[in-house]
OpenMM code with the backbone's topology and positions (N, CA, C; nanometers):
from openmm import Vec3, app, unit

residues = "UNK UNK UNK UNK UNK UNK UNK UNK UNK UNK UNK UNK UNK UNK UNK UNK UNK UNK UNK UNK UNK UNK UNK UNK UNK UNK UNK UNK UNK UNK UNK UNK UNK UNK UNK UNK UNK UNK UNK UNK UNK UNK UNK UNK UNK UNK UNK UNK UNK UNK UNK UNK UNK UNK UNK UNK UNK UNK UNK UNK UNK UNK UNK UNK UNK UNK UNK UNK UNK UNK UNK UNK UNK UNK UNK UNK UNK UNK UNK UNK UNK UNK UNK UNK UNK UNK UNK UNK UNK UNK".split()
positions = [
    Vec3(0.0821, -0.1165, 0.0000),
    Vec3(0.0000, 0.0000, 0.0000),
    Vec3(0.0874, 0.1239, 0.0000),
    Vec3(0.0444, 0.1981, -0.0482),
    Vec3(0.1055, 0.3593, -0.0860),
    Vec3(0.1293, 0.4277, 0.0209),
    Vec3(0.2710, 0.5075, 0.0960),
    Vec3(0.2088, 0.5766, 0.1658),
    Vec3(0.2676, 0.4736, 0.3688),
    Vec3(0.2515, 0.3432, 0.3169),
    Vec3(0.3123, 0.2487, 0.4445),
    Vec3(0.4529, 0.2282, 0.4657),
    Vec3(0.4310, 0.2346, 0.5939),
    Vec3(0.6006, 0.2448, 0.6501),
    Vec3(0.6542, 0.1410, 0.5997),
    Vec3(0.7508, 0.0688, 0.5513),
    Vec3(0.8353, -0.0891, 0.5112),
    Vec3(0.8475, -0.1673, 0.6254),
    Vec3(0.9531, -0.0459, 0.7114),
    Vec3(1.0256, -0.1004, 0.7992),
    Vec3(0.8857, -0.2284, 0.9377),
    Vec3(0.8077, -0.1528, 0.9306),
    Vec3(0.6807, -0.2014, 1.0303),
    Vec3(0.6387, -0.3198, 0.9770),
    Vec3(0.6288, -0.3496, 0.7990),
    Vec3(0.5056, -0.4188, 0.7415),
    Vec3(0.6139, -0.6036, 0.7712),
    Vec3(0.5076, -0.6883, 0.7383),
    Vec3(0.5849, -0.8307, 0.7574),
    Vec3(0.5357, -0.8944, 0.6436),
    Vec3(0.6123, -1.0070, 0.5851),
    Vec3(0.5608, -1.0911, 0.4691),
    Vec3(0.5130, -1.2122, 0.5120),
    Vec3(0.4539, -1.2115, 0.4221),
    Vec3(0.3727, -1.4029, 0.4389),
    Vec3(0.4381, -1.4766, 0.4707),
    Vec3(0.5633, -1.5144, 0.4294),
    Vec3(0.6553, -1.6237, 0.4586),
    Vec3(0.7356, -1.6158, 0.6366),
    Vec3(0.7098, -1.4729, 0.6368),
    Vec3(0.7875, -1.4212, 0.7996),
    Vec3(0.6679, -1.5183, 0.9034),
    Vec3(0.5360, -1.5091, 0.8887),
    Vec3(0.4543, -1.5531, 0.9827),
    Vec3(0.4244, -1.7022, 1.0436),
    Vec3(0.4350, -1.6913, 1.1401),
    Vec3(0.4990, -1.7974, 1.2563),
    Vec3(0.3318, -1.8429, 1.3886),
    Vec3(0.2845, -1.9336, 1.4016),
    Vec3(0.1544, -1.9742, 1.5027),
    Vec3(0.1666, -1.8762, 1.5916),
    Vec3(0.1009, -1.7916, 1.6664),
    Vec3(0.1430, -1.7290, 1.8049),
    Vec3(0.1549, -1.5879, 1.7625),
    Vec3(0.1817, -1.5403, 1.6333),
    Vec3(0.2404, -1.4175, 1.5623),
    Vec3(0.0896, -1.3384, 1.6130),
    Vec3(0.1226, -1.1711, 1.6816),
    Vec3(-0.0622, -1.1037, 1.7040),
    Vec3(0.0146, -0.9892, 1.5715),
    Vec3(-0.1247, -0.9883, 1.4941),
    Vec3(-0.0620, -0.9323, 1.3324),
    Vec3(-0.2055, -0.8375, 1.3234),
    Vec3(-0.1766, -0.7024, 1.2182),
    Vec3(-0.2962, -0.6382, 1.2237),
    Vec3(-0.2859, -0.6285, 1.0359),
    Vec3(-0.3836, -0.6873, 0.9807),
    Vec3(-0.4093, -0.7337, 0.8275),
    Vec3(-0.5306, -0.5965, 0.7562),
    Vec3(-0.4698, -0.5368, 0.6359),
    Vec3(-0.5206, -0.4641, 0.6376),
    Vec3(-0.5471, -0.4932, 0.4887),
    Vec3(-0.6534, -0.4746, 0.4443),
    Vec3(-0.7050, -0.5130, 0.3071),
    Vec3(-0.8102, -0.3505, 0.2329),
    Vec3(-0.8362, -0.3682, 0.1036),
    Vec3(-0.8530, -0.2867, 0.0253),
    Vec3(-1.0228, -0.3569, 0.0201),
    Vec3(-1.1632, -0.3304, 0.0433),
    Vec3(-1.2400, -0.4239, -0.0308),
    Vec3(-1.3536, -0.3675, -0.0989),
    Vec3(-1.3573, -0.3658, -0.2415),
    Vec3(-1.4232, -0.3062, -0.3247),
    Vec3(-1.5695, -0.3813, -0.3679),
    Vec3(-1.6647, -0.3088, -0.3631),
    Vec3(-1.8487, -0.3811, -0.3668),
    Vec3(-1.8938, -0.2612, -0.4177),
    Vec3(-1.9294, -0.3124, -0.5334),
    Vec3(-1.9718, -0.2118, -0.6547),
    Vec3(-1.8736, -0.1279, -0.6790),
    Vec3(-1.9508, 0.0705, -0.6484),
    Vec3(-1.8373, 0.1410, -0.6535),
    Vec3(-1.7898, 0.1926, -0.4968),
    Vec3(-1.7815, 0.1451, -0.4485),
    Vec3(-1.7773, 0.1507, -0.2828),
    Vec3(-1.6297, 0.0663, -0.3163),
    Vec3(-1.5923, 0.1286, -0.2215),
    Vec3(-1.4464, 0.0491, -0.1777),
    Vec3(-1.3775, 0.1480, 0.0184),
    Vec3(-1.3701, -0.0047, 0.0613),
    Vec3(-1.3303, -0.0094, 0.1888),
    Vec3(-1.1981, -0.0628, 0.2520),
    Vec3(-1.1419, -0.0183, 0.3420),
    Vec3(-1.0509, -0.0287, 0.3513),
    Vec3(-1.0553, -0.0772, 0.5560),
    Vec3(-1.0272, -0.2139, 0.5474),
    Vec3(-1.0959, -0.3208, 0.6465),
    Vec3(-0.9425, -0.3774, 0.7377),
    Vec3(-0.9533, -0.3222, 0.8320),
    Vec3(-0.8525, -0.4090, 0.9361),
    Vec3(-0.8406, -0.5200, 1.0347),
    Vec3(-0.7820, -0.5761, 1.0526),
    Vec3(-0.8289, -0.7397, 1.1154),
    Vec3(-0.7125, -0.7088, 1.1955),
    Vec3(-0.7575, -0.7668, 1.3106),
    Vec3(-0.6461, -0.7422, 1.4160),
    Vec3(-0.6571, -0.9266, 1.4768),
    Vec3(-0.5375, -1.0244, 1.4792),
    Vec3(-0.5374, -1.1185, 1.5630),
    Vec3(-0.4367, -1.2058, 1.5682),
    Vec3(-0.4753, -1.3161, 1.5936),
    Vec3(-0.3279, -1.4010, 1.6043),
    Vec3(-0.3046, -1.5291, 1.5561),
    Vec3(-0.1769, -1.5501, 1.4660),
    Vec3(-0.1967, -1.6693, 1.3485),
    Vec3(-0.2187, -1.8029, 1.4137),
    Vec3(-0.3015, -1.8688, 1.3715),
    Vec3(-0.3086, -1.9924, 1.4493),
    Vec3(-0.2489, -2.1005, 1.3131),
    Vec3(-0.2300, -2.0356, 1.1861),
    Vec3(-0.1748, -2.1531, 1.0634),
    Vec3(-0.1787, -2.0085, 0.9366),
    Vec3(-0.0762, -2.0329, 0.8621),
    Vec3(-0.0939, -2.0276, 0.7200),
    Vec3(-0.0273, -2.1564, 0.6398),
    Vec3(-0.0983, -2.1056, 0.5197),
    Vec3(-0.1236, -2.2405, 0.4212),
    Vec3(-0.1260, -2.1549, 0.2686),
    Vec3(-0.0832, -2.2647, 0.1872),
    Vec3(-0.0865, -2.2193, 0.0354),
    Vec3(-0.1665, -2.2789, -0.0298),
    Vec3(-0.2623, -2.2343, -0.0809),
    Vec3(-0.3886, -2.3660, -0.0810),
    Vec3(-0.4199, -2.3879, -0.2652),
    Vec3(-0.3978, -2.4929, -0.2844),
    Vec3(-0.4376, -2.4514, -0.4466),
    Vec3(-0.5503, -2.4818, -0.4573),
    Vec3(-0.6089, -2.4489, -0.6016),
    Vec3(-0.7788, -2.4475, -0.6310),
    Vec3(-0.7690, -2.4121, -0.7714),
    Vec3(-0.8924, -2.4320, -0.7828),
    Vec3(-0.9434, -2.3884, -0.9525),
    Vec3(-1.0228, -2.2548, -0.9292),
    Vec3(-0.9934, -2.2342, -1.0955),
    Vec3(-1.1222, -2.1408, -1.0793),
    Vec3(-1.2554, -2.1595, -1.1670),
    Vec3(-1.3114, -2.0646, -1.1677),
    Vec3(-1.4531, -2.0791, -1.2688),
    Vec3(-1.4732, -2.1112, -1.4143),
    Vec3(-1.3876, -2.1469, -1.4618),
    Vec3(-1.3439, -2.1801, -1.5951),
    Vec3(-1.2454, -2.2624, -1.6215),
    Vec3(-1.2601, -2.3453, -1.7397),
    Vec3(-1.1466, -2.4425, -1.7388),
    Vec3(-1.0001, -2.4096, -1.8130),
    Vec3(-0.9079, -2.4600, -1.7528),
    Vec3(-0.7765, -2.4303, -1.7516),
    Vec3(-0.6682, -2.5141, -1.8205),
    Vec3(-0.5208, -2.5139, -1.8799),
    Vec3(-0.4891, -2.5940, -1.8726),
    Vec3(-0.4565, -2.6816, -1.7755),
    Vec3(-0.4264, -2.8578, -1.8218),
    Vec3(-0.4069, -2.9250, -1.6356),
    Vec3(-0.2987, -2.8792, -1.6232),
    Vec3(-0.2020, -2.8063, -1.6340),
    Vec3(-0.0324, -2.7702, -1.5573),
    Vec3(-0.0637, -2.6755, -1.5137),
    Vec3(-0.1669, -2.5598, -1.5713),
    Vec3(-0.1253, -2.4076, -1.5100),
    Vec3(-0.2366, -2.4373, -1.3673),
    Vec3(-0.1278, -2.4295, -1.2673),
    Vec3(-0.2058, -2.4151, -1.1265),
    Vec3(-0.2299, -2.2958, -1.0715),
    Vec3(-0.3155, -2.2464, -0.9959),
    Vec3(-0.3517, -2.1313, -0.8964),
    Vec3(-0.3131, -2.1850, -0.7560),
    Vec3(-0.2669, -2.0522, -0.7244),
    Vec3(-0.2795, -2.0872, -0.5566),
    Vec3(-0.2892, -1.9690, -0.4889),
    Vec3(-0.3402, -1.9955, -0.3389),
    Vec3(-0.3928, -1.8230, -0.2944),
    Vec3(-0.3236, -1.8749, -0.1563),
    Vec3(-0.2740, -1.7754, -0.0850),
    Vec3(-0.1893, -1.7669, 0.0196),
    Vec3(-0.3069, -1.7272, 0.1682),
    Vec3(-0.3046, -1.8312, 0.2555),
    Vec3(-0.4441, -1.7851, 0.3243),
    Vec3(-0.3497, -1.7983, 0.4692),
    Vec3(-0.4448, -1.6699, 0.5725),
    Vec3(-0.3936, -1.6579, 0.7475),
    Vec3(-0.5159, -1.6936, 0.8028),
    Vec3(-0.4833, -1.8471, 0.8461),
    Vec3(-0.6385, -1.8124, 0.9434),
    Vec3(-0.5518, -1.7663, 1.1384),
    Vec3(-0.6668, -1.6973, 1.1509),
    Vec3(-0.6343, -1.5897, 1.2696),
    Vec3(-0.7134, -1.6405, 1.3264),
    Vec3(-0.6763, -1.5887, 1.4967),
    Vec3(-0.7975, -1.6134, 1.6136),
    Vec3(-0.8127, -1.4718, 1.6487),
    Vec3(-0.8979, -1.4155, 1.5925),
    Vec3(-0.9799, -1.2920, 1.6833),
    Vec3(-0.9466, -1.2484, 1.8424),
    Vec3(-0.9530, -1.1898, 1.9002),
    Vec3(-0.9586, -1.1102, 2.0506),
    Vec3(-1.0777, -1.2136, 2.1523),
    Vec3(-1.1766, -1.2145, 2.0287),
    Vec3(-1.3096, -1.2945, 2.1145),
    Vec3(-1.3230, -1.4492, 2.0895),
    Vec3(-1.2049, -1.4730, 2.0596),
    Vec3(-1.1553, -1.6052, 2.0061),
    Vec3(-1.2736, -1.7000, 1.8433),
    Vec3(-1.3148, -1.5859, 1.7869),
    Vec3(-1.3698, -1.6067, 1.6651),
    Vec3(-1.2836, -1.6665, 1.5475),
    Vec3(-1.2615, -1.7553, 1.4848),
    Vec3(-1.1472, -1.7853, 1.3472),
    Vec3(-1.2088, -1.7140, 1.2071),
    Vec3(-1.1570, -1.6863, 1.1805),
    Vec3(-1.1462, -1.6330, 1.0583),
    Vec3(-1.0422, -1.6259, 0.9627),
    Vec3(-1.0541, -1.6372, 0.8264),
    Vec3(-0.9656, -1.6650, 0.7281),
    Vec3(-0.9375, -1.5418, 0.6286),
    Vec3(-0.8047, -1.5074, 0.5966),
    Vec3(-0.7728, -1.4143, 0.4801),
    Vec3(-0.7281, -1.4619, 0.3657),
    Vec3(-0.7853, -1.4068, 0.3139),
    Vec3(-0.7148, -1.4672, 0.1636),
    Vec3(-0.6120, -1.3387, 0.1419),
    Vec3(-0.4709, -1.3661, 0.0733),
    Vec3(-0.3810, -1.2620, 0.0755),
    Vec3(-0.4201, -1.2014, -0.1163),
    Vec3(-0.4008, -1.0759, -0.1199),
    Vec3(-0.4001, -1.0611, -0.2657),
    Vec3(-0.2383, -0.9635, -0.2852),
    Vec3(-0.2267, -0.8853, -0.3560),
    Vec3(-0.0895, -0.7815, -0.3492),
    Vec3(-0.1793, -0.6934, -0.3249),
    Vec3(-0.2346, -0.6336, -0.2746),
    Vec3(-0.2753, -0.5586, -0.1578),
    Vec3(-0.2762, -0.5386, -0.0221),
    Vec3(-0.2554, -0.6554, 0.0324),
    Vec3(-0.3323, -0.6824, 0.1385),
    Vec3(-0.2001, -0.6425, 0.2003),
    Vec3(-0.1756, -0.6030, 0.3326),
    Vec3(-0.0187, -0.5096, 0.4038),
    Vec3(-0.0569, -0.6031, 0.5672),
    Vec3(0.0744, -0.6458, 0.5908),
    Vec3(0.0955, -0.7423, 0.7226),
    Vec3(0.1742, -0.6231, 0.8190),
    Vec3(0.1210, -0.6061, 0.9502),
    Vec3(0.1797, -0.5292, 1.0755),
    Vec3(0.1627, -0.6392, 1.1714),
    Vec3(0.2979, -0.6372, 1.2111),
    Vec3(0.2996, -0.7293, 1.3568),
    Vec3(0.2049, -0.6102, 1.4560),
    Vec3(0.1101, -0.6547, 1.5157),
    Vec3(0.0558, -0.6044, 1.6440),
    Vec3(0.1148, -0.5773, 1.7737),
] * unit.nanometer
topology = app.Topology()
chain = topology.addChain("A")
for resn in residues:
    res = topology.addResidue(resn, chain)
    for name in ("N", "CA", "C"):
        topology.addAtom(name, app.Element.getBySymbol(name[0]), res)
């Protein structure tokens, strides 16, 4: 994101179980676009492959880089990472 400190932000590969991280995403619905912060603590990331809505060749794979977090109120929830999305250790 434009504008964010470096030195503060963390990468996907840095994140470790136990890590309290504040995830900040871009999220656009219609012409509305929001800008959504998640504050919690990694309990797993994973590289998950999948398809998408259309067919592909069989070699070219997708994969989406996901944090599932435990919330404050101990809620789980999952991120999907895009090149947007900016990692702050908490």
């Amino acid at each position: 994101m434009v504008g964010s400190n470096a030195s503060t932000l963390t990468r996907f590969e840095e994140l470790k179980p136990g890590d309290r991280i504040e995830v900040e995403q871009v999220v656009t619905v219609g012409l509305q676009r929001r800008t959504v912060k998640t504050v919690g603590t990694v309990v797993r990331t994973e590289r998950t492959r999948h398809g998408l809505h259309f067919r592909r060749a069989p070699d070219d794979k997708v994969f989406s880089d996901v944090i599932l977090l435990e919330l404050p109120d101990g809620e789980l929830t999952s991120i999907c990472m895009d090149e947007f999305t900016v990692i702050r250790r908490a």
